[in-house]
C-alpha positions as CSV (number, residue, x, y, z in Angstrom):
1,X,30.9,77.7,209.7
2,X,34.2,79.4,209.1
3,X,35.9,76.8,211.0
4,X,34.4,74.0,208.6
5,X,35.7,75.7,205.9
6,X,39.1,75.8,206.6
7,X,39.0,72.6,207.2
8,X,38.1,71.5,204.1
9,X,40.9,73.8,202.4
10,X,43.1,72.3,204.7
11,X,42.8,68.6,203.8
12,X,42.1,70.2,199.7
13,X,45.5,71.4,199.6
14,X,47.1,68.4,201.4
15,X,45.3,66.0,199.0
16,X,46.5,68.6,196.1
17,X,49.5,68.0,197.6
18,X,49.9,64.9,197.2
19,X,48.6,64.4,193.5
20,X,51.2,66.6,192.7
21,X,53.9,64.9,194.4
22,X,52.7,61.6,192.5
23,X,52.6,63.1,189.2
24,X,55.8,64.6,189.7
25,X,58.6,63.5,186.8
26,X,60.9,60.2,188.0
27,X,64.5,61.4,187.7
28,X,66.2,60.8,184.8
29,X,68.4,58.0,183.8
30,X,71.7,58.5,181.8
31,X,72.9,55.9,179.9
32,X,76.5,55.8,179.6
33,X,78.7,53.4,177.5
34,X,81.3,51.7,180.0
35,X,84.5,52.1,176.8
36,X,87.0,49.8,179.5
37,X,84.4,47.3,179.7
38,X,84.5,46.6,175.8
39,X,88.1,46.6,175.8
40,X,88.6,43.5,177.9
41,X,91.3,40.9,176.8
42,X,89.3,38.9,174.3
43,X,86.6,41.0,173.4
44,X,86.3,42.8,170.0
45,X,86.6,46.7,170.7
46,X,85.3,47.7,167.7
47,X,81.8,46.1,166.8
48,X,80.3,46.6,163.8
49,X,75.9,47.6,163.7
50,X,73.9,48.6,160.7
51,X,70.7,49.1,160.1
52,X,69.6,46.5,157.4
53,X,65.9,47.6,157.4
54,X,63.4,49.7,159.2
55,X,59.9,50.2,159.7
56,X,57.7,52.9,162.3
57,X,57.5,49.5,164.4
58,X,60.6,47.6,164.2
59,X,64.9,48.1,163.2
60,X,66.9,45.2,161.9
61,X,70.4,45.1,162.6
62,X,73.1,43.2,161.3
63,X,75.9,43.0,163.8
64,X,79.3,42.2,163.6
65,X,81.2,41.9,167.2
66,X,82.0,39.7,170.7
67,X,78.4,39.8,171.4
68,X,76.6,37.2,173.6
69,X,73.8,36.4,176.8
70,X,73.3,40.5,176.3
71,X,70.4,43.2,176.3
72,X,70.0,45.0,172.8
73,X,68.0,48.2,172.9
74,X,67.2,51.7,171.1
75,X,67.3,54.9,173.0
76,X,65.7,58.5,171.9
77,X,68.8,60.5,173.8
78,X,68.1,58.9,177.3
79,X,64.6,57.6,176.7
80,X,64.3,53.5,176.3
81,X,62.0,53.1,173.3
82,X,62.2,49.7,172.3
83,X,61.7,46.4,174.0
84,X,65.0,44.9,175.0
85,X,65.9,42.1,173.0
86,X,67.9,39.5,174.3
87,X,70.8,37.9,172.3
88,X,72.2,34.0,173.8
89,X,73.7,32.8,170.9
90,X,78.0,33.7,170.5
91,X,78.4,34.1,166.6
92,X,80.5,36.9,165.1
93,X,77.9,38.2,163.1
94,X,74.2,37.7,163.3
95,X,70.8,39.8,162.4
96,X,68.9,41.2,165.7
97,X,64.7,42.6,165.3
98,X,64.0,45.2,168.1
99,X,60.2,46.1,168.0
100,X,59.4,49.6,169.7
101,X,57.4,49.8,172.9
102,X,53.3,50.7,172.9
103,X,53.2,54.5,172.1
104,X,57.0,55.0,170.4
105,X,57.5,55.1,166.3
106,X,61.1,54.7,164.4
107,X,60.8,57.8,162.3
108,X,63.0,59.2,158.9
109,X,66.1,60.9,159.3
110,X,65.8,60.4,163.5
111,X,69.5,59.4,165.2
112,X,68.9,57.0,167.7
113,X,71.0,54.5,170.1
114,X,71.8,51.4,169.8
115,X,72.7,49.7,173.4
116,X,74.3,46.6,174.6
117,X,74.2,45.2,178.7
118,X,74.0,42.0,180.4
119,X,71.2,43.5,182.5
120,X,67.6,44.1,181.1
121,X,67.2,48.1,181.5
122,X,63.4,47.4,182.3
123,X,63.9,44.9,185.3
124,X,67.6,46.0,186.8
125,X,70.6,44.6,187.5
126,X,73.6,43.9,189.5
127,X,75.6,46.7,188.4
128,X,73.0,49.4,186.0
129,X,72.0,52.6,187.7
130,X,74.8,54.3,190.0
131,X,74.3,57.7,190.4
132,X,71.1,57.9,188.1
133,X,73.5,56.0,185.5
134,X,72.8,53.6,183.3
135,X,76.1,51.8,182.2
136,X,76.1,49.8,179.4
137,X,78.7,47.2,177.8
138,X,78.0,49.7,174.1
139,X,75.8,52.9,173.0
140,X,76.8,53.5,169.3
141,X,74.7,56.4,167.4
142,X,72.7,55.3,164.1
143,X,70.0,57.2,161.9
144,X,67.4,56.0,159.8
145,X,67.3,56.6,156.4
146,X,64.8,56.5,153.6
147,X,66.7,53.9,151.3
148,X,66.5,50.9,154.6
149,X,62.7,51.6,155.0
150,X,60.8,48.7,154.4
């Protein structure tokens, strides 16, 4: 009997184990803006993003700025919360909608991040995470405020 027993606790605390090694946290990305990419011959180094309205679900930004075939996205400090957008046309200025994802809210008074890439940050790239690093072509700060809500 005392054999059967230990038994059991043995394969209880290898399938314990395991549970907790699946529910352990993924690491976590950094997303880093890439300044000498921006400044490529060419390219405007200075682009310009505002917030022209906002709801809990969605931020619309006009943008000024060498932007085209790219990724636009919001981050909570290093957390994707929105659904990348992606941007083919090559104007100077334009108006971009990004909707959050299931489960995230735009709130009041919040700074979030704006980011720019070539690559998708849900599906990967060529050149995205190197050394748990996201890199992205721009990352400029922004905060909602009660006078754009919509």
């Amino acid at each position: 009997m005392k054999v059967n027993g230990f038994i059991w606790a043995v394969i209880l605390l290898v399938v314990l184990s395991f549970v907790a090694a699946c529910a352990a946290d993924k690491p976590q990305i950094k997303w880093r803006y890439v300044q000498e990419i921006m400044e490529e011959p060419g390219r405007d180094p200075a682009p310009v993003v505002l917030v022209e309205q906002w709801n809990a679900r969605e931020v619309v930004f006009n943008v000024g700025g060498d932007f085209a075939n790219e990724y636009f996205f919001i981050l909570d400090g290093d957390e994707l919360i929105s659904r990348p957008v992606y941007w083919t046309a090559s104007r100077r200025t334009f108006q971009i909608r990004i909707t959050a994802r299931a489960g995230s809210a735009f709130r009041e008074g919040q700074t979030y991040r704006l980011a720019v890439d070539e690559d998708n940050p849900e599906t990967g790239g060529n050149r995205m995470i190197v050394d748990d690093q996201f890199r992205c072509l721009y990352i400029g700060n922004f905060t909602l405020t009660r006078d754009k809500l919509k």
